[in-house]
C-alpha positions in Angstrom: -150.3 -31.8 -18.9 -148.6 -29.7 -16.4 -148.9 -27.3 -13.1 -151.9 -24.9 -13.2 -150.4 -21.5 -13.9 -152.0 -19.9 -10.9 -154.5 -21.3 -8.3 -156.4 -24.8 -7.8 -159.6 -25.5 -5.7 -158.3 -27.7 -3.1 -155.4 -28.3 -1.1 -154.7 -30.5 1.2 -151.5 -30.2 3.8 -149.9 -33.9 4.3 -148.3 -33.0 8.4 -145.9 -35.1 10.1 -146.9 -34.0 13.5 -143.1 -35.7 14.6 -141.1 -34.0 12.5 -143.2 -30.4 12.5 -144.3 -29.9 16.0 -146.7 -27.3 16.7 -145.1 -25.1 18.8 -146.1 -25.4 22.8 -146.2 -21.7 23.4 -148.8 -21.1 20.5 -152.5 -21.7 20.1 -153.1 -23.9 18.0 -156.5 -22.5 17.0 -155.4 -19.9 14.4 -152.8 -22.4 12.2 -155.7 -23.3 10.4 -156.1 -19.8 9.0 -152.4 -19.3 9.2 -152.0 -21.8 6.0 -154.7 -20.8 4.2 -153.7 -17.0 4.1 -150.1 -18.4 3.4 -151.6 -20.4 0.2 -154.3 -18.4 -0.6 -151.5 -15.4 -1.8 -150.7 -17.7 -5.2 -151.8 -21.1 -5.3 -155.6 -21.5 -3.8 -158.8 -20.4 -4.3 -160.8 -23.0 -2.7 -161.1 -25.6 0.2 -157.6 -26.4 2.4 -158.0 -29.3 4.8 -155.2 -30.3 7.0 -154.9 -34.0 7.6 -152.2 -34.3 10.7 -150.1 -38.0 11.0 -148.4 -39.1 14.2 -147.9 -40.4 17.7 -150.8 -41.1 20.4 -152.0 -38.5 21.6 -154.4 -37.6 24.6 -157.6 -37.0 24.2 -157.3 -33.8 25.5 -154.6 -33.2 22.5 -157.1 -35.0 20.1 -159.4 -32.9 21.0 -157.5 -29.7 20.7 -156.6 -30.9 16.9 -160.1 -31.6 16.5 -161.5 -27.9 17.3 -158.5 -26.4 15.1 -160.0 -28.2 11.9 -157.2 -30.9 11.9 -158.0 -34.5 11.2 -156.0 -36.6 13.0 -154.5 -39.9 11.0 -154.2 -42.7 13.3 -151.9 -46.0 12.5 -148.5 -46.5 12.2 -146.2 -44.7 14.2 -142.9 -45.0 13.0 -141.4 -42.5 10.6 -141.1 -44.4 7.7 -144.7 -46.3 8.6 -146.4 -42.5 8.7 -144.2 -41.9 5.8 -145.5 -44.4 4.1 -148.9 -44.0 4.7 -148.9 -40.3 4.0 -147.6 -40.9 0.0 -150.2 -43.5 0.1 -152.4 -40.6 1.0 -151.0 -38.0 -1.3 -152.1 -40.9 -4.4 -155.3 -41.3 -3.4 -156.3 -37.4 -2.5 -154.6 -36.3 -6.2 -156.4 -39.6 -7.9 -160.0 -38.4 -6.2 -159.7 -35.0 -7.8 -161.9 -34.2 -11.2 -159.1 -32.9 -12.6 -155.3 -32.9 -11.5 -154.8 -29.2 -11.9 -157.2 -28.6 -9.4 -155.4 -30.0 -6.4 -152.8 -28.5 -4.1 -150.6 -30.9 -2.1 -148.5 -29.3 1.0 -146.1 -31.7 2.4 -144.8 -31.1 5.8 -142.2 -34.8 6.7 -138.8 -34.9 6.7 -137.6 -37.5 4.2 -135.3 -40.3 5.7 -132.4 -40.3 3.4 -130.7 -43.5 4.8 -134.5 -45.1 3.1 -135.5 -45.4 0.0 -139.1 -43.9 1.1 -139.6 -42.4 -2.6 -141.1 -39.0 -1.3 -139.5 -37.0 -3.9 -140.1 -39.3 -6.5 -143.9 -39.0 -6.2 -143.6 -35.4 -5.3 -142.4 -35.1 -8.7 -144.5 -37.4 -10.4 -147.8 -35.9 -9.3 -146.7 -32.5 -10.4 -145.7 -34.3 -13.8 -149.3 -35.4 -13.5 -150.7 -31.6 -13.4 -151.0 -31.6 -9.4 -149.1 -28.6 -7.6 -146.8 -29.6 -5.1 -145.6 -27.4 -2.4 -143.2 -28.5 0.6 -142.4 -27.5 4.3 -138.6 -27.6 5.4 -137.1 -27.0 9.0 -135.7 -23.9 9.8 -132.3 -24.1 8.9 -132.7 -27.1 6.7 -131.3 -27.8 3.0 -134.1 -27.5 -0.1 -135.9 -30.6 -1.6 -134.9 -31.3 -4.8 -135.8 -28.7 -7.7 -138.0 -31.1 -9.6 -139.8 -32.2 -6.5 -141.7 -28.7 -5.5 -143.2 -25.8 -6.8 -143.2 -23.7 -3.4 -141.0 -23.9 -0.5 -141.6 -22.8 3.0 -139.5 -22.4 6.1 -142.0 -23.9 8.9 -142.2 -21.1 11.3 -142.9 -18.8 8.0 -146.0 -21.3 7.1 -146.4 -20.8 11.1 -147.4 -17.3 10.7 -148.6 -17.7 7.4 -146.0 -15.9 5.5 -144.9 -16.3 1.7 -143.0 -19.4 0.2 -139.4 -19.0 0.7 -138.6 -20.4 -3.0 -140.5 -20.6 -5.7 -139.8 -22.9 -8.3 -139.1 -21.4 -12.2 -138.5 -24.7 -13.5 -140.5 -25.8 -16.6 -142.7 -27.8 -15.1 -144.2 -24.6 -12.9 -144.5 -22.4 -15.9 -146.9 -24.6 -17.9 -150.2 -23.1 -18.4 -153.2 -24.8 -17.1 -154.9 -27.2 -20.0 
């Protein structure tokens, strides 16, 4: 089994509200829209929902998340704790799928090399599995692993709901959907 060749019906983004900030000087209201035009060009077809992991917030913040179609994950909130939690996550939303090759996983964390958090591991493993994996890096920031993604995007290109920066050829991507 493999990646889907082109487009699957739902997608969930995994975001680490700590290590992606939303920008203060922007509403949040659109970012919703932003990622799904910014999937929607190769990879999605169907239903995006954007499940948001961090710090307290107020409830005017919760709020705002709220109204922008973000669900707000609530728990641990140390980076390897929200880590943690999001693979955890990641398992269950790729398991609950009919079929792999229908889900999208968008990953926005920074990985904490001094752990051994296995991010990349299971990245890989659920596109192994038929899942597509996609993955959010800092402006200015170094790649994940080739095996590990399908898509890449800058942040403040997913932002504004621009193209994937790379795009994975490996052999993995270029199997046809079962």
């Amino acid at each position: 089994m493999g990646e889907p060749s082109r487009c699957a019906w739902y997608t969930r983004l995994f975001w680490d509200l700590v290590d992606f900030p939303y920008p203060q000087d922007r509403d949040l209201q659109p970012f919703y829209f932003q990622v799904q035009r910014a999937i929607a060009r190769d990879s999605s077809d169907g239903r995006l929902s954007i499940h948001a992991y961090g710090e307290e917030l107020t409830d005017r913040n919760i709020n705002t998340y709220y109204n922008a179609r973000i669900s707000l994950e609530y728990g641990p909130a140390g980076k390897l704790e929200r880590l943690n939690k999001m693979l955890v996550d990641m398992l269950e939303f790729a398991h609950m799928a009919p079929c792999p090759s229908d889900v999208n996983l968008l990953i926005a964390s920074k990985d904490m090399p001094d752990q051994d958090t296995d991010l990349f591991d299971v990245m890989e493993a659920l596109r192994m599995r038929g899942c597509r994996v996609f993955f959010v890096v800092p402006v200015g920031s170094r790649f994940p692993p080739r095996n590990s993604a399908s898509l890449v995007w800058r942040w403040n290109i997913l932002l504004d709901g621009g193209s994937p920066t790379v795009t994975n050829k490996d052999s993995v991507s270029q199997r046809a959907r079962p």
